[in-house]
C-alpha positions as CSV (number, residue, x, y, z in Angstrom):
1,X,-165.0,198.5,-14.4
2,X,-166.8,199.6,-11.2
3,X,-168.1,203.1,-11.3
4,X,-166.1,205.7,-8.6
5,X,-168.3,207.6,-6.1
6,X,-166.1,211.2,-7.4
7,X,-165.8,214.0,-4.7
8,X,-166.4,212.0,-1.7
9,X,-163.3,208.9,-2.3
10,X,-160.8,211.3,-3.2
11,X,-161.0,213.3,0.0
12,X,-161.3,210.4,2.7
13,X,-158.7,209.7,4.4
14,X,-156.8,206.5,4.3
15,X,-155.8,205.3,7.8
16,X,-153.7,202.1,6.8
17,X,-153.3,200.1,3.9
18,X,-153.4,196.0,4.0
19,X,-151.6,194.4,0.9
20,X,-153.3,190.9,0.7
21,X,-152.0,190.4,-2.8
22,X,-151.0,186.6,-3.4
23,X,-153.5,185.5,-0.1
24,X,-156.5,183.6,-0.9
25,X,-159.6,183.3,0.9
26,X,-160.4,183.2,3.9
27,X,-156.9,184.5,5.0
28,X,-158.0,187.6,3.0
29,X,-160.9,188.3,5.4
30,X,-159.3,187.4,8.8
31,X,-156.3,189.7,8.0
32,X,-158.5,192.5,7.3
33,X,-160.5,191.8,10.2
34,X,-157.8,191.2,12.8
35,X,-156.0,194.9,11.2
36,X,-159.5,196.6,11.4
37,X,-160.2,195.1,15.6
38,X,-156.5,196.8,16.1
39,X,-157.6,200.5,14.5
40,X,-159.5,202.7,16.4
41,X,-163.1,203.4,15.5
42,X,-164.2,205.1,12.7
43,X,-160.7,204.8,11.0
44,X,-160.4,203.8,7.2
45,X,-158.7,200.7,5.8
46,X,-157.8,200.4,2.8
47,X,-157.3,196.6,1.8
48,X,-155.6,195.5,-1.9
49,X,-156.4,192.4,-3.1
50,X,-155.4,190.2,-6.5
51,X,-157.3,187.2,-5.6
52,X,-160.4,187.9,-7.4
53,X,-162.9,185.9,-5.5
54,X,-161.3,188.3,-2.4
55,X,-162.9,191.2,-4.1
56,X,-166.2,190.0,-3.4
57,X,-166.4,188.1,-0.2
58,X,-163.7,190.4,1.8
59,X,-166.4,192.9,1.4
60,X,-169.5,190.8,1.8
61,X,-167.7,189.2,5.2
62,X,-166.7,192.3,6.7
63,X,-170.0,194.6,6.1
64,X,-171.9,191.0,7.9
65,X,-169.1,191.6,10.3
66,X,-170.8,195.1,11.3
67,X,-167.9,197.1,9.3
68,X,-168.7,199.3,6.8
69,X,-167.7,198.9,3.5
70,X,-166.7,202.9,1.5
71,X,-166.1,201.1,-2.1
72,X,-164.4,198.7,-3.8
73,X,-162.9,199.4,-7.3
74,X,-160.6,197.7,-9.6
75,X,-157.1,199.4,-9.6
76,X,-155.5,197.5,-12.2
77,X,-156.1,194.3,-14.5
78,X,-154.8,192.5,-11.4
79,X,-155.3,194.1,-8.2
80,X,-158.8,195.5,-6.5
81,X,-158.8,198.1,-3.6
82,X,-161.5,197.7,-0.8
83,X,-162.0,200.7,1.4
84,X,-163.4,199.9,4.9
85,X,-164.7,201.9,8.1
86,X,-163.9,200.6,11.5
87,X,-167.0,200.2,13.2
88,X,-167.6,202.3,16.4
89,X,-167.4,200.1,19.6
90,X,-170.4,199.8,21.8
């Protein structure tokens, strides 16, 4: 199981939540990334996947994407939370 980062996760503030579970790659990552180009910047998305090769690549996509990537932790046997940070526009 992935280790928390305790203090800082549990007071962020989640923006919007993206259920992808049941999607597959890459539909996972262009769904996150067309929800995160529609947030304003610095805002925190929260993305649930159950596909588990999602749990790596969403992440790995987005952060080459310029996005930064809070955590990602398994919520269940199932289902993996990713939380992202909109990147500021330049």
């Amino acid at each position: 199981m992935l280790e928390k980062n305790p203090g800082v996760l549990e007071t962020l503030k989640i923006n919007k939540e993206l259920n992808l579970k049941g999607k597959i790659c890459p539909y996972t990552f262009i769904e996150s990334m067309l929800t995160l180009e529609e947030m304003p910047a610095g805002e925190v998305l929260r993305v649930i996947v159950d596909y588990p090769p999602a749990a790596c690549n969403v992440p790995r996509s987005l952060k080459n994407e310029g996005y930064e990537i809070l955590d990602v932790s398994l919520l269940n046997e199932t289902d993996w939370a990713i939380l992202v940070r909109n990147k500021d526009m330049e």
